[in-house]
C-alpha positions as CSV (number, residue, x, y, z in Angstrom):
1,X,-90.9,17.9,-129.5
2,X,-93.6,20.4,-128.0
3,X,-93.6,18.8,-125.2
4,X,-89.9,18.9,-124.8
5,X,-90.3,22.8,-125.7
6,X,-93.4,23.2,-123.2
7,X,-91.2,22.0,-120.6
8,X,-88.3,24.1,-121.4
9,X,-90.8,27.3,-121.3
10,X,-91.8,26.5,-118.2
11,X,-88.7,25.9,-116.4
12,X,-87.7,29.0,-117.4
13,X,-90.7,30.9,-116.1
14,X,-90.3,29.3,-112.6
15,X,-86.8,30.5,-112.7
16,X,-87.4,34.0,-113.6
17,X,-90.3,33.6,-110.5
18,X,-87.7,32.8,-108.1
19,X,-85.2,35.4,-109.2
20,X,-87.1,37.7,-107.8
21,X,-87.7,37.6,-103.7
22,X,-88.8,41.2,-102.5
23,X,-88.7,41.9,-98.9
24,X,-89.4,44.6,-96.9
25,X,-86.4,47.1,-96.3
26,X,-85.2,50.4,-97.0
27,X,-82.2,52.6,-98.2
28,X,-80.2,55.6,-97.0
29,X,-78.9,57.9,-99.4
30,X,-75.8,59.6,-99.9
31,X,-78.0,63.0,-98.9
32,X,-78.9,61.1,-95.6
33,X,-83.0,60.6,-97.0
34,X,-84.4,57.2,-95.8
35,X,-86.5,55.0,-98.1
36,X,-88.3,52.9,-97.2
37,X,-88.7,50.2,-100.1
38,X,-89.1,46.4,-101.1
39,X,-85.5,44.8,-102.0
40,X,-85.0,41.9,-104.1
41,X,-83.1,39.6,-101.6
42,X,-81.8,36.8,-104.2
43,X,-78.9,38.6,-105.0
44,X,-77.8,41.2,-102.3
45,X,-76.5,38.5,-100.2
46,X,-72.7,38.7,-100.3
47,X,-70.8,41.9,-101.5
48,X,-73.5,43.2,-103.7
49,X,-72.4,45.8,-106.5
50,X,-76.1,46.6,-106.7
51,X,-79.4,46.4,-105.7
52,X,-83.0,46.2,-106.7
53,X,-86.0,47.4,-105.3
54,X,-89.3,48.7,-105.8
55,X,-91.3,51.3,-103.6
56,X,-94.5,49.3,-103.6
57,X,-95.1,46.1,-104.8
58,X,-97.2,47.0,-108.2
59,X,-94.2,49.3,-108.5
60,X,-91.6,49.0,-111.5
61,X,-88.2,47.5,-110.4
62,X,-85.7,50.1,-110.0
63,X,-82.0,49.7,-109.5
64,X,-79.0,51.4,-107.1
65,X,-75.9,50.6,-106.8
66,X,-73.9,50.9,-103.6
67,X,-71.9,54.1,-104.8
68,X,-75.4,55.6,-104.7
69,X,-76.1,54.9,-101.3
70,X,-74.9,55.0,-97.5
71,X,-76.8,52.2,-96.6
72,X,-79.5,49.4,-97.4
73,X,-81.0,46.7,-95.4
74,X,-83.3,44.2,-95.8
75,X,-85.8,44.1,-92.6
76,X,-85.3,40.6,-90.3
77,X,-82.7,39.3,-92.5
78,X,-79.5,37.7,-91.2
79,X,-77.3,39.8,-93.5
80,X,-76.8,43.3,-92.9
């Protein structure tokens, strides 16, 4: 049984690892102000409501949504 539990733990931690993929990119408000920013990439992939970031990476994670914003990109990705 702790073994069973032990594994449970830890496929949930490597889950909650790969939730979160920061990349380099940045985000124009609706005042026109660049920021430059690391942005979660794991879920801004198709028709995102929202995004995540963080303005260096020991930074908390913050959160815009699109409403918020002109713009966001994330830097050499395919998706823009």
């Amino acid at each position: 049984m702790k073994l069973y539990l032990l594994g449970i733990v830890l496929l949930s931690f490597s889950f909650s690892l790969y939730s979160q993929n920061f990349q380099p990119g940045y985000y124009i408000n609706n005042e026109g102000k660049k920021t430059t920013c690391l942005i979660d990439n794991t879920e801004t992939i198709i028709n995102p409501n929202s995004f995540q970031y963080k303005l260096s990476q020991g930074d908390e994670i913050k959160e815009k949504t699109i409403r918020e914003v002109q713009v966001f990109e994330i830097l050499d990705s395919p998706y823009k």
